[in-house]
C-alpha positions, 0 to 999 in steps of 0.5 A: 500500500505505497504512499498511503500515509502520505495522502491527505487527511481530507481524503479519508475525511471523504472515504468516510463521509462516502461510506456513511452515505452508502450505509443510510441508503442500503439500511432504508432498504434492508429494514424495509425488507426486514420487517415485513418478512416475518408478516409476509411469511405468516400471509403465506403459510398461514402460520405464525410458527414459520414466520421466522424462516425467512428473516433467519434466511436473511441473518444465515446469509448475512453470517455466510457473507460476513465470513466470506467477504472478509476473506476476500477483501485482501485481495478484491479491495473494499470498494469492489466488495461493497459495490458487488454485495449491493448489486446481489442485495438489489437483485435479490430484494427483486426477487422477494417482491417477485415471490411476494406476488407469485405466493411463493414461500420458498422463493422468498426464503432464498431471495431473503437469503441472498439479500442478507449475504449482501446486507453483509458488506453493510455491517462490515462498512463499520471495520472500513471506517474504523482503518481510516482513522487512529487507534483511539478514535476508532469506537468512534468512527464506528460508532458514525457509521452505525448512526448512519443507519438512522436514516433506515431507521426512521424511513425503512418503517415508515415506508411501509404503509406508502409502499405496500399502498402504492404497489396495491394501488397498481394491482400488486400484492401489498409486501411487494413494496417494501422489497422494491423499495429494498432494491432500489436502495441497494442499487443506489448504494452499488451506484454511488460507491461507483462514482465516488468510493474513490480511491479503495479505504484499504488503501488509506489505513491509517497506521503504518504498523498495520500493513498486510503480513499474510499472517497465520496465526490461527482463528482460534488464538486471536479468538482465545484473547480475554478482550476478544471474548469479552466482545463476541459473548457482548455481541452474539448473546445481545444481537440473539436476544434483540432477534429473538423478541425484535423478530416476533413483536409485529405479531405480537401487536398485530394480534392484538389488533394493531395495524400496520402504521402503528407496527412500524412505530414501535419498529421505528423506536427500536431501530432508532434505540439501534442507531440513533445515539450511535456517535454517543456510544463511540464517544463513550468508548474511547473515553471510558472504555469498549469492554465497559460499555459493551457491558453497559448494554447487556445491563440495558437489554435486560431492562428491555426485555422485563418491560416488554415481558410485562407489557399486553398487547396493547400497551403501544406505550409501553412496547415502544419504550421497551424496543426502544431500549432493546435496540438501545442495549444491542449498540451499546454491545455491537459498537463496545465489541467491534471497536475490540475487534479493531485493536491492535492487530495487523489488517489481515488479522483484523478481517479474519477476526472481524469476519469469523466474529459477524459470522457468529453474531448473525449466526446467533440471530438465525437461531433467534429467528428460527426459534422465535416463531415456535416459541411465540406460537407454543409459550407465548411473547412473555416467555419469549422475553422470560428467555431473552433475561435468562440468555444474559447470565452468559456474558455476565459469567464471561464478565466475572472470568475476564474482569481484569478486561475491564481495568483503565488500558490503553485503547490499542492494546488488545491483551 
């Protein structure tokens, strides 16, 4: 990577901005896609205890794409990745609108599938943002870019009701708009980092000890690392716990007699708690350490999950305060841990490590996704959320046997 310390701070600045526009685009559709999936597979089968298959389609193809992206991006680049996974998320948001129309269950599956490998690069966006800038600023360089999600927060859902009106409007089914919507946006995302994701971020990591060593120290031995675990038990158990109640509360309030305005609402709160404070929690990683809030965040998703527990159907109130801080809780963990996974490492250590640990967390909101219709038909939304607190004595046992993780340390060190 020649003369790459040599190039101006203002074209990382750029980088940065580029790759903070593409996430708001690609974040819109996705949650588009996202929250209708689970209606539109009930619409299809008839039955709420598959109505998570294809939103876990989506988090298996977004685990399979984190791996193997990550892998690839050494020798493909950053800018050719992203732009490649976005095209394939487009075309694949296509083809659930298609399955949509045509009542086809299976279709859906694979095209949620698809649109989840491709929704891969998005997430992978926050590691891309984090090389371009020094060690301690890098929780909040992510944390930037999570907050770029914010923009789908707040419009993915409230996308629903016009879309799925509009496609009715010329004679489609109404689920078909929300995955149009999805297309449109990955597609434009692919275009814009064509035009202007110029030149490739690996080409401007900032630190000079950080080159390509084609290492090969094994998986398992950066796994192995005390801080690492501290990130992948923060990570995977609050992503599989968000999931797991995030995935089943528009059933939840459907049943009890929302309509579908008021399910984007509550989904809007969620997602906003997701990513609206983003820059904060950066902030406050650099400043008070990444295992510290990671830790913060499990505490928060406990409180979320109790309130939801407790909440009937038509507390609307309530619920929206509770995935609000649900969605809270996950940023607090997913920006504390991925900022770990930045420490300290050469950059094909990084990718290897940041794309095994992705890989893991979506796997874990497959899990969710799969489990949390059965769930949800057999017990009930308060057992669901009864699960969700009793998952989170894992990383507290992590905490107690890595405590000396949570002692003031430099933030490039990764012991």
């Amino acid at each position: 990577m020649p003369d790459r310390l040599d190039r101006p701070d203002r074209v990382r600045r750029k980088l940065t901005g580029v790759l903070f526009g593409g996430v708001g685009l690609t974040s819109t559709g996705f949650i588009a896609a996202i929250t209708v999936a689970g209606l539109a597979a009930e619409d299809l089968t008839g039955s709420s205890s598959l109505a998570g298959i294809p939103a876990a389609a989506s988090t298996i193809g977004t685990a399979l794409g984190s791996a193997i992206l990550a892998a690839v991006t050494v020798r493909l680049g950053r800018r050719s990745v992203l732009i490649g996974a976005y095209a394939l998320a487009g075309t694949a948001a296509f083809v659930a609108a298609a399955a949509v129309g045509s009542a086809s269950f299976a279709l859906l599956i694979l095209a949620m599938f698809a649109l989840g490998f491709g929704n891969s690069a998005s997430h992978l966006t926050r590691y891309a943002a984090a090389d371009l800038h020094q060690p301690s600023r890098r929780t909040a360089a992510i944390g930037w870019i999570v907050w770029a999600s914010t923009v789908g927060s707040v419009a993915g859902p409230n996308l629903l009701g016009v879309s799925a009106d509009t496609a009715e409007g010329a004679g489609l089914a109404a689920f078909t708009g929300p995955y149009l919507v999805a297309a449109i946006a990955f597609l434009s995302a692919a275009t814009f980092y064509v035009i202007f994701l110029r030149p490739d971020p690996l080409q401007m990591v900032v630190s000079a000890d950080e080159e390509i060593t084609n290492s090969t120290l094994p998986l398992a031995t950066l796994l192995a690392r005390p801080r690492v675990r501290v990130a992948v038990a923060s990570m995977v158990t609050s992503h599989f716990v968000m999931v797991l109640i995030m995935a089943m509360t528009p059933i939840f309030l459907r049943n009890g007699g929302a309509r579908l305005g008021i399910v984007g609402i509550v989904i809007s709160a969620h997602t906003l708690g997701m990513f609206a404070l983003s820059p904060i929690t950066g902030i406050l990683g650099d400043r008070f350490g990444r295992p510290q809030v990671a830790a913060a965040g499990m505490g928060i998703v406990l409180m979320s999950v109790t309130l939801a527990g407790l909440a009937p159907a038509d507390a609307t109130a309530t619920l929206t305060l509770a995935l609000f801080l649900l969605g809270l809780g996950w940023n607090f963990a997913f920006i504390g841990g991925s900022a770990i996974l930045t420490e300290g490492l050469a950059i094909d250590e990084r990718l290897r490590l940041q794309g095994a640990v992705d890989a893991s967390v979506w796997l874990s909101g497959a899990g969710a996704s799969l489990s949390s219709g059965f769930i949800l038909a057999i017990a009930g939304y308060p057992i669901l959320n009864a699960l969700g607190a009793a998952l989170l004595v894992v990383p507290a046992a992590v905490f107690l046997r890595h405590r000396n993780v949570f002692a003031p340390t430099p933030a490039a060190t990764l012991p």
